[in-house]
DRENDO-1510 file (C-alpha; in Angstrom, 1 decimal, always signed):
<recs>
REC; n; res; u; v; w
REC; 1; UNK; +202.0; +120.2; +99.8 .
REC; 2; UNK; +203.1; +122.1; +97.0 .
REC; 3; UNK; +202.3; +125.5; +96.5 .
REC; 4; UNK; +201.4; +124.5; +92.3 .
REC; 5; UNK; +198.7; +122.9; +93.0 .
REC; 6; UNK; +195.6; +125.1; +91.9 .
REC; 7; UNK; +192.1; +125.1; +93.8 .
REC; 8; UNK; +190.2; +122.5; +91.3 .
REC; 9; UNK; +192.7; +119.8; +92.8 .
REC; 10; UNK; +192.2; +120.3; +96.2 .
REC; 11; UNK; +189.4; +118.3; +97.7 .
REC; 12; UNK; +187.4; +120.1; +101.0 .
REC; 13; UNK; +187.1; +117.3; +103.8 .
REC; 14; UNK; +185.2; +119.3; +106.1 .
REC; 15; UNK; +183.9; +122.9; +106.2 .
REC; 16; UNK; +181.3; +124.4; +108.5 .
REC; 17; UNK; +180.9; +128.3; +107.1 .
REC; 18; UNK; +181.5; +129.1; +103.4 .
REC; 19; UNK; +180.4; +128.0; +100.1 .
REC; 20; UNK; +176.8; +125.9; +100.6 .
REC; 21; UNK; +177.5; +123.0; +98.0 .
REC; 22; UNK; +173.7; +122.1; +98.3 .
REC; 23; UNK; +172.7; +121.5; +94.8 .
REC; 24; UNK; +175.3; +118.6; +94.7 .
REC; 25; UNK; +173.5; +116.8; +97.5 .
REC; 26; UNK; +170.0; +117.5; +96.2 .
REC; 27; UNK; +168.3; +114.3; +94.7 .
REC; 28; UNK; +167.0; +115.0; +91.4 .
REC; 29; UNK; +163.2; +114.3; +91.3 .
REC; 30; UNK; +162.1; +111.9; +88.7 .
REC; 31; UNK; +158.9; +113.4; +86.7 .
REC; 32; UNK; +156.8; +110.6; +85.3 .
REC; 33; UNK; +153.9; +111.3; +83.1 .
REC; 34; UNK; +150.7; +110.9; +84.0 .
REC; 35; UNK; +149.8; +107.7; +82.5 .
REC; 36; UNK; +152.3; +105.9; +85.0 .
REC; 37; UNK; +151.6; +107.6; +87.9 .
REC; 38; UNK; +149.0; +105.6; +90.4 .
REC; 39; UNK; +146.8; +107.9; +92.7 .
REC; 40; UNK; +145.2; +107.4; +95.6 .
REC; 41; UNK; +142.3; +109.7; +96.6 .
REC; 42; UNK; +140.8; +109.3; +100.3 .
REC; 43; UNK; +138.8; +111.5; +102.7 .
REC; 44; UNK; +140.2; +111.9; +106.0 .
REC; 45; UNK; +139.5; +113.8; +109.2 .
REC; 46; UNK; +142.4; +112.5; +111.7 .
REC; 47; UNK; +144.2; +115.2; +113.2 .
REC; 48; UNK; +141.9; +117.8; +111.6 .
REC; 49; UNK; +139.7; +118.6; +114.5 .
REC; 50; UNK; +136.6; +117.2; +113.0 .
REC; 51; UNK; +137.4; +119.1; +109.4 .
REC; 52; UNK; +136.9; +116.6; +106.3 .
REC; 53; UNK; +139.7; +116.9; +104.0 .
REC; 54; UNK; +140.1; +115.0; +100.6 .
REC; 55; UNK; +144.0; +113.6; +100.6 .
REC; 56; UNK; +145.8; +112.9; +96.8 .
REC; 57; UNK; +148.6; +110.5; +97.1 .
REC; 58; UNK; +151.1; +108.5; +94.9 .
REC; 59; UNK; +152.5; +111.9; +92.9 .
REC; 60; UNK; +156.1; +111.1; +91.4 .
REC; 61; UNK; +156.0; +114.8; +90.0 .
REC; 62; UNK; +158.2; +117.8; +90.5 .
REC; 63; UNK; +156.6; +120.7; +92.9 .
REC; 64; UNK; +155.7; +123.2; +89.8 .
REC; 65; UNK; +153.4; +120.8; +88.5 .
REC; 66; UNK; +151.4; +120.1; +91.8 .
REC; 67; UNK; +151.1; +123.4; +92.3 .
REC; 68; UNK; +149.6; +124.0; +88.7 .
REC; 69; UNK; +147.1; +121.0; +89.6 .
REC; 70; UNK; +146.0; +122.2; +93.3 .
REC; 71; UNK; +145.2; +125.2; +91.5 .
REC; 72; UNK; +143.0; +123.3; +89.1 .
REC; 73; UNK; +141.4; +121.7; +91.7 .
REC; 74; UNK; +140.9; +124.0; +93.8 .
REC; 75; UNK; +139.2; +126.1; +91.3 .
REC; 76; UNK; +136.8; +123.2; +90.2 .
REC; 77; UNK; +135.8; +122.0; +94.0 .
REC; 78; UNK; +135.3; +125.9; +94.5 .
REC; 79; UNK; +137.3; +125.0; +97.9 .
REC; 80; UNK; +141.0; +125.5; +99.3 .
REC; 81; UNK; +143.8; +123.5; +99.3 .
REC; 82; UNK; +147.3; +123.2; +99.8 .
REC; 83; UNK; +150.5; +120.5; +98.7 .
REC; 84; UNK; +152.2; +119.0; +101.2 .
REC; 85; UNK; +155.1; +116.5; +100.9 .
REC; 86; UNK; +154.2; +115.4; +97.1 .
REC; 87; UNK; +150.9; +115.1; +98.8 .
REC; 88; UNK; +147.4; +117.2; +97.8 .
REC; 89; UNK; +144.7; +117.9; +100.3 .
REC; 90; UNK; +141.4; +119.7; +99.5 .
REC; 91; UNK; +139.2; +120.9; +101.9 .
REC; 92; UNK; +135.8; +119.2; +102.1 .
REC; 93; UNK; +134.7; +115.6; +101.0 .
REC; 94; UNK; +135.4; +115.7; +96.8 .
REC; 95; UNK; +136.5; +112.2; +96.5 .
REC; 96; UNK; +134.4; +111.9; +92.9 .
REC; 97; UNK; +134.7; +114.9; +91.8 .
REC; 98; UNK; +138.2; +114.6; +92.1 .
REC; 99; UNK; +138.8; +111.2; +90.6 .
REC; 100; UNK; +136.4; +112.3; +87.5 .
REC; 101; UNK; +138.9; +115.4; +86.8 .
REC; 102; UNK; +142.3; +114.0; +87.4 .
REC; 103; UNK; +141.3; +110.7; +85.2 .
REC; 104; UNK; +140.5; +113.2; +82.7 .
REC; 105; UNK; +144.0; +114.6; +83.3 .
REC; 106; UNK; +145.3; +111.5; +82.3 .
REC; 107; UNK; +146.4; +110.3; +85.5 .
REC; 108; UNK; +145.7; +106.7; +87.3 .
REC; 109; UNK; +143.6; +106.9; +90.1 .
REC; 110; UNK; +141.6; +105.0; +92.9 .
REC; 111; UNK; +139.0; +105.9; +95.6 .
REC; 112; UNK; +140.6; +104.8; +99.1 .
REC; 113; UNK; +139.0; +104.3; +102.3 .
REC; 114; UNK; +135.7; +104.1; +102.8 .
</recs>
């Protein structure tokens, strides 16, 4: 190799320590508004020792804007919550409740279950 060449040029095949390259690998998320987004709201109780919990599915959204809405929710079921893997859950069985605010948001949504 010649000495000329400058760093840009060089391409790294392998390197365990140094420079973490990580936003190249990252997948960008694709937002889409709520109008095209299709929720699915179920209450659930399996692996939750007993505990009813009301899961929100089907989010396309990035992680900002579910925590802005578990907030909401949270503050309107008068309950906690968290997000977990573009996934809501709110503590308790809030199935309407929940439907009734998120289609006011805008948003698609479905009971699921029973």
């Amino acid at each position: 190799m010649s000495a000329s060449k400058s760093n840009s040029d060089q391409k790294i095949v392998y390197q365990e320590f140094g420079n973490d390259n990580s936003a190249a690998t990252e997948r960008p998320i694709q937002e889409l508004p709520p109008q095209q987004q299709n929720l699915r709201i179920q209450a659930t109780r399996s692996g939750r020792k007993g505990k009813t919990v009301t899961v929100i599915t089907g989010f396309q959204t990035k992680p900002e804007t579910l925590a802005d809405l578990v907030k909401q929710l949270k503050t309107q079921c008068g309950t906690g919550g968290t997000v977990k893997d573009n996934t809501i859950e709110i503590q308790g069985e809030h199935k309407q409740k929940i439907l009734e605010i998120v289609t006011k948001l805008g948003y698609k949504a479905k009971l699921s279950g029973g």
